[in-house]
C-alpha distance (Angstrom), angle and dihedral (degrees) to the residues before:
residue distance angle dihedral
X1 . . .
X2 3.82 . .
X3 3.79 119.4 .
X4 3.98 94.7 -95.4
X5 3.25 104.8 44.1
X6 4.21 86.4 52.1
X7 4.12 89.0 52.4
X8 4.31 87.6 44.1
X9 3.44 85.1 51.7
X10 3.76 111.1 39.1
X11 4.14 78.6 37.6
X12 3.65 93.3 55.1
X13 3.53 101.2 32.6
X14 3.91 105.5 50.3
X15 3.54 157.9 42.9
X16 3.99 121.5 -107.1
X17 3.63 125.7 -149.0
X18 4.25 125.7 -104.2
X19 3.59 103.0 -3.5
X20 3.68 147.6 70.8
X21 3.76 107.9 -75.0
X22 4.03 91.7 -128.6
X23 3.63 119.6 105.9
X24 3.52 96.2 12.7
X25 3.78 114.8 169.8
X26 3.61 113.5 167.5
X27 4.10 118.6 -164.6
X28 4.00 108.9 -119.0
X29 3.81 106.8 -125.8
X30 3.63 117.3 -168.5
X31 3.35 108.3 172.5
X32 3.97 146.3 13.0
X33 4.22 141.2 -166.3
X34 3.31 125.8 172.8
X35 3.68 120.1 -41.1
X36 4.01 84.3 -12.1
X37 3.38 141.0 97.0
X38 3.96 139.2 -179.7
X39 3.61 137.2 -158.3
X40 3.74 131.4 -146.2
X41 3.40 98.4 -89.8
X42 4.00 89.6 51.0
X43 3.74 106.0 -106.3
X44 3.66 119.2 138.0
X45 3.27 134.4 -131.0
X46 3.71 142.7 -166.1
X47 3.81 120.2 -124.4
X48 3.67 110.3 -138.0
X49 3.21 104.9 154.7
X50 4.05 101.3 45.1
X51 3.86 91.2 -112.8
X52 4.40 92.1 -83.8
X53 3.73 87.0 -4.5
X54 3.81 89.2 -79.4
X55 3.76 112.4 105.7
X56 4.15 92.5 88.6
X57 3.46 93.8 164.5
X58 3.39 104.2 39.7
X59 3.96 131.6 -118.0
X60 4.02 123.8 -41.9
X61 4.06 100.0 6.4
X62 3.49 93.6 -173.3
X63 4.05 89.1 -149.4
X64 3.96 89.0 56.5
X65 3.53 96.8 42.6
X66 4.01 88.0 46.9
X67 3.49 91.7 54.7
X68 3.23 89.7 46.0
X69 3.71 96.3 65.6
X70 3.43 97.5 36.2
X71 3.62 94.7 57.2
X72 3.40 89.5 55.5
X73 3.52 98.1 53.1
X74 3.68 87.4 56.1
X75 3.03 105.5 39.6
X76 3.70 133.7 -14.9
X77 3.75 102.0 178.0
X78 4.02 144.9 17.0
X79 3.56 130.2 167.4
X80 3.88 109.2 -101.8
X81 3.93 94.3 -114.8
X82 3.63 86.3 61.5
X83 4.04 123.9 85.4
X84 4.08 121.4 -121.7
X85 3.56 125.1 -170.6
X86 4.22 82.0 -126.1
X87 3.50 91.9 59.7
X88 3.52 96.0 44.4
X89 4.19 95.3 52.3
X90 3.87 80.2 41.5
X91 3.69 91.3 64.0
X92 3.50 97.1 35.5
X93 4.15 86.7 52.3
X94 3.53 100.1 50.1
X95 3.88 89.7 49.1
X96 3.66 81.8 75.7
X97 3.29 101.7 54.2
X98 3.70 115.1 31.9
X99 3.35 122.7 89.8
X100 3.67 118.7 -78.4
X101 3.71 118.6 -67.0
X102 3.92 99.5 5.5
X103 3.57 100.8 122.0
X104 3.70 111.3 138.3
X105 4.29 116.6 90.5
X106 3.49 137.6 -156.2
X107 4.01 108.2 -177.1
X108 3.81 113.3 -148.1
X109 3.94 135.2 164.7
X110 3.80 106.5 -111.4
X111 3.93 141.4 12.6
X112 3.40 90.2 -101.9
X113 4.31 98.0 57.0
X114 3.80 82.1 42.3
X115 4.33 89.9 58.7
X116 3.86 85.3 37.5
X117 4.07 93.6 63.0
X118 3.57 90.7 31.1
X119 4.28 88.2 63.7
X120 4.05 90.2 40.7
X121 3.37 93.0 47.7
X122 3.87 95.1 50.6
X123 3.46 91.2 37.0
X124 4.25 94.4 53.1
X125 4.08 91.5 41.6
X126 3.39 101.7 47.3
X127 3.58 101.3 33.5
X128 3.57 101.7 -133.8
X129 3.75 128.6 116.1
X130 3.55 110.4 -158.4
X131 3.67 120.1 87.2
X132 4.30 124.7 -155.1
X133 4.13 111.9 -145.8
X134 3.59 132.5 153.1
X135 3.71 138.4 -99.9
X136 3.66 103.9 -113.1
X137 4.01 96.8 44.8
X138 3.89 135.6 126.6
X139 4.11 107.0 -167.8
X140 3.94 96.3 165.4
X141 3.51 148.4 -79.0
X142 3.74 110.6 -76.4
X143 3.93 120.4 88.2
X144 3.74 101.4 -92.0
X145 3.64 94.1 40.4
X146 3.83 99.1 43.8
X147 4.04 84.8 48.1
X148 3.60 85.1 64.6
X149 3.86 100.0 46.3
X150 4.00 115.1 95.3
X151 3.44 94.6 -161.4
X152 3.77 124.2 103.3
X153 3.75 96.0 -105.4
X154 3.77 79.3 77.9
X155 3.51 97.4 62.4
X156 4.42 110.0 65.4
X157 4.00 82.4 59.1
X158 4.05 113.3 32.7
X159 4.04 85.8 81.5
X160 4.09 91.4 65.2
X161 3.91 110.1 13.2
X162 3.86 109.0 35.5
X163 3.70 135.8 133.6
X164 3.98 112.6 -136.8
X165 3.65 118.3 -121.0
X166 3.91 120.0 56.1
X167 3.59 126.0 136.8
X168 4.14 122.7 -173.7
X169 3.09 125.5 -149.4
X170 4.05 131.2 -169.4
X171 3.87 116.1 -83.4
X172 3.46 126.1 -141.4
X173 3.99 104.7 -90.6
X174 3.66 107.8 149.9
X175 4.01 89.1 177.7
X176 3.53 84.2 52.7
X177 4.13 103.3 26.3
X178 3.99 105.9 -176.1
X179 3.71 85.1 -149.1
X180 3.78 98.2 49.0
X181 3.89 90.3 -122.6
X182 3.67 127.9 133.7
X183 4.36 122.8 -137.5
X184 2.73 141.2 -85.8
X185 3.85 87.1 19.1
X186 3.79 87.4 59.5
X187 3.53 98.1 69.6
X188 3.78 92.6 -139.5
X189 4.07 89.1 -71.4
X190 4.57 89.6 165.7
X191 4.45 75.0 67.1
X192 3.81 95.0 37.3
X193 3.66 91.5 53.8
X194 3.43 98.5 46.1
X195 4.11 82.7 66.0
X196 3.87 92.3 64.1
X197 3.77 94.9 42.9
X198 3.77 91.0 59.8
X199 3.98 86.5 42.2
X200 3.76 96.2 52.5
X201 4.16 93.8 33.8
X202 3.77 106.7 54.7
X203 3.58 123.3 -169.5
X204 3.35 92.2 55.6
X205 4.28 108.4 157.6
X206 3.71 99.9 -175.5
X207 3.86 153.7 -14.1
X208 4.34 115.1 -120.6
X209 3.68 115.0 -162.4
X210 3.70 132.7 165.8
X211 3.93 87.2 -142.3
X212 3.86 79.9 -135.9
X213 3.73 110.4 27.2
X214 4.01 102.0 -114.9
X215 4.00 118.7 -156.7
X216 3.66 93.4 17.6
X217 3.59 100.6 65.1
X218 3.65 120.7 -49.8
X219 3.76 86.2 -98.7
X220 4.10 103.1 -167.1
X221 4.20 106.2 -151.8
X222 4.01 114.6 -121.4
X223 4.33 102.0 -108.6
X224 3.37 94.7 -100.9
X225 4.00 94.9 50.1
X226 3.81 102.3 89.9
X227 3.35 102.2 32.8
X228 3.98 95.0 56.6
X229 4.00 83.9 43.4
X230 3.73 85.5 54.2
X231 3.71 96.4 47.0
X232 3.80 94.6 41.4
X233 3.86 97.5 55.5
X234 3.84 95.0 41.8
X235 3.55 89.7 45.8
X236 4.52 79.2 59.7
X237 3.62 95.9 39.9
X238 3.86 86.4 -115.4
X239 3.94 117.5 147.7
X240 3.99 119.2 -111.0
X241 3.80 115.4 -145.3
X242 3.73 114.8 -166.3
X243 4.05 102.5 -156.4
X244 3.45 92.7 -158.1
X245 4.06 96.3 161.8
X246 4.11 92.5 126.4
X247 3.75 102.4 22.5
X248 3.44 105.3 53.9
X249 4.23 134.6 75.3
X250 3.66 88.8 54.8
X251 3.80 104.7 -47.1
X252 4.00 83.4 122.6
X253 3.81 103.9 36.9
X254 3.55 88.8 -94.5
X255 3.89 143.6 71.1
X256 3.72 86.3 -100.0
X257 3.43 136.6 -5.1
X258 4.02 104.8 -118.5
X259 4.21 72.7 68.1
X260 3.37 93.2 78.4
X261 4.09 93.3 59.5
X262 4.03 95.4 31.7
X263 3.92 90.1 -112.4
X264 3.47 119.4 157.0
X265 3.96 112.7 -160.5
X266 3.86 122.0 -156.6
X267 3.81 90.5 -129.2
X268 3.43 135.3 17.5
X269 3.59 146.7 -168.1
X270 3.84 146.8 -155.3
X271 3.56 142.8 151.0
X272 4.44 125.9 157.6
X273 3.27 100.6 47.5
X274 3.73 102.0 42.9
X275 3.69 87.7 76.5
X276 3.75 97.9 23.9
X277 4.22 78.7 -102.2
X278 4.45 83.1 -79.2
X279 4.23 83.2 130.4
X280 3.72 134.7 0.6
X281 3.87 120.2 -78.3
X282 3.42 127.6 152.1
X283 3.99 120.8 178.4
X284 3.59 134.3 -152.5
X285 4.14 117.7 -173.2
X286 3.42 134.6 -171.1
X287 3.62 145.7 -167.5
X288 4.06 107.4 -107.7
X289 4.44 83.2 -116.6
X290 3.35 87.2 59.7
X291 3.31 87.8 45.9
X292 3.55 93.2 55.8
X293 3.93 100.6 59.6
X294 4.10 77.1 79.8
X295 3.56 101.0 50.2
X296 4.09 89.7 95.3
X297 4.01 95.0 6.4
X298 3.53 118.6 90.7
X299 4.30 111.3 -114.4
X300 3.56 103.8 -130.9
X301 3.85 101.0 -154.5
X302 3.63 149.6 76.0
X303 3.90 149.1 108.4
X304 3.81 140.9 -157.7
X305 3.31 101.4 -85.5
X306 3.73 100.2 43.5
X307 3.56 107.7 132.9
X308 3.93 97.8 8.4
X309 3.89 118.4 -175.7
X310 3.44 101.6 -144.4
X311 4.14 79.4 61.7
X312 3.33 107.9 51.1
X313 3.79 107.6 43.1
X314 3.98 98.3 58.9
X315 4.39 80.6 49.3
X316 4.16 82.5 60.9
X317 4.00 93.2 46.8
X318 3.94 87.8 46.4
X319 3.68 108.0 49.5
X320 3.76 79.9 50.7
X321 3.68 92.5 53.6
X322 4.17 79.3 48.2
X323 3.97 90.1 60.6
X324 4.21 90.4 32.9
X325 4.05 96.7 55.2
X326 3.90 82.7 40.7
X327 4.27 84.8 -129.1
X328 3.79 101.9 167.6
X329 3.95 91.8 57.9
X330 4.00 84.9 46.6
X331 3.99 99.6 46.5
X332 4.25 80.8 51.2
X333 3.51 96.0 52.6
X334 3.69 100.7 36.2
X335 3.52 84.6 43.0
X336 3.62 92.8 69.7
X337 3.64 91.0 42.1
X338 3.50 89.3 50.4
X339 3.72 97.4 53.1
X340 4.13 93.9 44.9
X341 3.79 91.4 56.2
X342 3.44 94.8 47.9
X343 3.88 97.5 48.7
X344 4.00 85.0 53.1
X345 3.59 84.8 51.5
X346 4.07 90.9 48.5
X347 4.23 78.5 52.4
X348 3.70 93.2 65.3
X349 4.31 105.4 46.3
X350 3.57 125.2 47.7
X351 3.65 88.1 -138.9
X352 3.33 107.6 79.5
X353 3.80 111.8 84.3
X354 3.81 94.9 -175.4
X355 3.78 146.5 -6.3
X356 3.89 118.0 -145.9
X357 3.43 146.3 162.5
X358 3.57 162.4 93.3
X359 3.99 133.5 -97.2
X360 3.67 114.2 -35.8
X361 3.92 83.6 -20.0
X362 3.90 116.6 99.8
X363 3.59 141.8 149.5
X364 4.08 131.1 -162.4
X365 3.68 110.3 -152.1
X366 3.83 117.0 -147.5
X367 3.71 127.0 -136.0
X368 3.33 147.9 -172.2
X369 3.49 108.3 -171.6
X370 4.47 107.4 29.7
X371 3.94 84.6 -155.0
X372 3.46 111.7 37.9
X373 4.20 87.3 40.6
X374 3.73 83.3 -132.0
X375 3.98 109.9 170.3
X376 3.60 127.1 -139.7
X377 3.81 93.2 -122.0
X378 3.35 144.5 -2.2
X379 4.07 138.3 -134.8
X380 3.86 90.5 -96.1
X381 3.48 83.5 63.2
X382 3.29 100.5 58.9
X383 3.42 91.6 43.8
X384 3.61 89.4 58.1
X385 3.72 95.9 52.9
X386 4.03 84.4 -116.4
X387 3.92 114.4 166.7
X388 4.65 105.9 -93.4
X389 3.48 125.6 -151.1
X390 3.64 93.1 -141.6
X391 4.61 86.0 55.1
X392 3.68 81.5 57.2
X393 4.00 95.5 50.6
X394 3.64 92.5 43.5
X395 3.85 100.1 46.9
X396 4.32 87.6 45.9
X397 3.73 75.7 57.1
X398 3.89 105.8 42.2
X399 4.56 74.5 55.5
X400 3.67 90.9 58.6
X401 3.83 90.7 48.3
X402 3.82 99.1 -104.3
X403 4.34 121.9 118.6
X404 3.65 110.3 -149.4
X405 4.13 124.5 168.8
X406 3.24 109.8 -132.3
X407 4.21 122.4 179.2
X408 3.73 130.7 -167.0
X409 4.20 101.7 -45.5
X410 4.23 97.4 -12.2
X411 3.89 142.4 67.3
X412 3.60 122.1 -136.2
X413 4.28 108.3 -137.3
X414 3.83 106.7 -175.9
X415 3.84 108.6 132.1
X416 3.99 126.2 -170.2
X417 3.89 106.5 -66.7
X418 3.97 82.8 -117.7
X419 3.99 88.9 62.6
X420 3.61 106.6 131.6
X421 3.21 129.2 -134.9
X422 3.90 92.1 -108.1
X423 3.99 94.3 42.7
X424 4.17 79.3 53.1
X425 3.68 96.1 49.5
X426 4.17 92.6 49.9
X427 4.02 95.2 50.2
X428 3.98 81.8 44.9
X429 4.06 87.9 55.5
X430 3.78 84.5 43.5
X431 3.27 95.5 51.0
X432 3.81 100.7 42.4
X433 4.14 81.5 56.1
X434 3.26 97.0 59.8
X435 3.68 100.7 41.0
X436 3.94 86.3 77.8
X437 4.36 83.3 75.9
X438 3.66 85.4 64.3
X439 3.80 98.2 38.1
X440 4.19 88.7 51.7
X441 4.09 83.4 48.6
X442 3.91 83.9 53.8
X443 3.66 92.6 54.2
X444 3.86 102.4 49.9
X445 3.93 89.5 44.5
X446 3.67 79.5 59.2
């Protein structure tokens, strides 16, 4: 098929995620390698943003795509209550590199299944039906985990498919502090508070965090954040849930993110990365107490493809390729890279209100106003389909051959662990380009 008639088809044929369905034009990609990736009229373009901040590992791994097709020469399906030899070197793999102590898995298909047994589960063993998340959150698309998502994609369903019980509480966004207070003088109050919530609340099953919100900014935690949020909900008996489904397998400089504050969660869950997003895997892990509340209780989940083969052998050959390219070291140092050149781009355009992030994991906030913190736009206007400032950046980009996420008022930069250094230097160039949209936006909001 020729490029057009794929994009009339695909256009007239389906449904596409998080936005009106009107005006729709996807880009025909027909191939990818590495941190590249071509359309069907040949141009090339660089992947800066890891397609949804999935692709760890970069395009065509030829271990992943090996173990692709070998699994599926072996053997392509099993029903979950039946053992595979992929699911047991699975298990024994990710026993190495979880955090401490989780060691119970539930295999599902996407981040969003692996959020959705991570809330039944807490919800069944402890008892409890209420659940604590944050304000700027996105947890998935199903009803329990879009119940717990603060962001706006929550709001168009919550009135007719929405499970009762959610409470928000403040994140830690020192650009933005809810509490108008500056750190270190705060004393961490976002954690503090989350303390009386559960107090005054009750019932409360468990605490989701991204440990650094994803989508909504690449919001990096003070030190202290985690930790207190750790203490405070043990100190309750309330669950922690680490949603770890874009910062972990390197996207941080470490396995996982709650690695870089020594917190252990008492479930946990991933999904892109694990395979380097080449097949569908989502994970849910548990402590073995957790675990426990099961042993004589019946576990009230599951689905067909729980636990699929053809899933979990490629996620053996690619946390090997992980420890082979040596990609945690790598998403540190170009991390820091990352974040210098960036800040000396935030020098140059009035625009950019703030730089942050962590590893290959950053975000450039957009502003109108450097003082007030004003944003271009806000989440109603996204809902509403309104023309963004950040659409504009990234589409002058997606010209100059460079695909950048942006949402609402920032840009997501978090490349392919296997960037290099010259690939990272040309979306940089791209980037800095581009930023002039947003500085001219600046200007006429005066």
């Amino acid at each position: 098929m020729e490029g057009d008639e794929i994009a009339r088809v695909v256009r007239e044929t389906n449904y596409v995620t998080w936005r009106r369905q009107g005006g729709w034009d996807p880009l025909v990609v027909v191939r990818a390698a590495g941190s590249t990736f071509w359309d069907a009229s040949g141009k090339e373009y660089l992947d800066l943003s890891s397609q949804l901040i999935a692709t760890n590992l970069g395009h065509g791994n030829p271990a992943v795509v090996d173990a692709i097709a070998q699994q599926a020469r072996t053997l392509a399906y099993a029903v979950p209550g039946f053992a595979t030899e992929a699911r047991a070197r699975l298990s024994l793999a990710l026993r190495e590199v979880l955090p401490s102590g989780l060691d119970r898995f539930f295999f599902s298909t996407s981040g969003t299944e692996a959020n959705e047994a991570a809330l039944k589960i807490a919800r069944v063993a402890t008892g409890r039906s209420k659940i604590l998340s944050r304000h700027k959150s996105y947890h998935g698309a199903t009803a329990a985990s879009i119940s717990v998502t603060g962001d706006l994609r929550r709001r168009p369903i919550e009135k007719v498919q929405r499970v009762p019980g959610t409470v928000f509480a403040p994140d830690c966004y020192c650009y933005r502090c809810p509490f108008g207070l500056t750190y270190p003088s705060c004393h961490v109050a976002c954690a503090d508070y989350v303390d009386e919530q559960i107090e005054r609340e009750g019932d409360i099953a468990a605490m989701i965090v991204e440990p650094i919100v994803g989508t909504n900014g690449v919001i990096v935690p003070v030190p202290e954040y985690l930790p207190k949020i750790r203490a405070i909900t043990a100190k309750h008996g309330v669950l922690l849930i680490a949603d770890e489904v874009m910062t972990g397998w390197g996207r941080v400089g470490e396995w996982f993110a709650v690695d870089r504050w020594g917190v252990r969660p008492d479930l946990l869950t991933t999904a892109k990365g694990i395979t380097g997003a080449y097949i569908p895997l989502g994970l849910t892990a548990t402590t073995s107490a957790v675990h426990a509340t099961f042993t004589d209780r019946y576990f009230p989940h599951g689905h067909t493809y729980e636990a699929h083969p053809l899933t979990l052998g490629p996620a053996v050959a690619a946390i090997g390729e992980y420890r082979r390219l040596g990609l945690l070291e790598k998403s540190r140092t170009d991390g820091e890279y990352l974040l210098r050149r960036l800040r000396e781009i935030q020098e140059r355009h009035r625009s950019v209100g703030e730089v942050r992030g962590l590893g290959l994991f950053a975000a450039v906030e957009l502003v109108k106003n450097r003082k007030t913190r004003a944003p271009f736009n806000t989440e109603d206007d996204k809902l509403a389909g309104r023309p963004l400032v950040v659409d504009q950046v990234t589409a002058a980009m997606m010209k100059d051959g460079v695909y950048c996420v942006g949402w609402v008022s920032h840009l997501i930069v978090a490349p392919p662990l296997i960037v290099t250094r010259e690939e990272l230097d040309r979306g940089l160039e791209v980037l800095d380009r581009a930023l002039t949209i947003a500085d001219a936006a600046a200007d006429a909001a005066g």
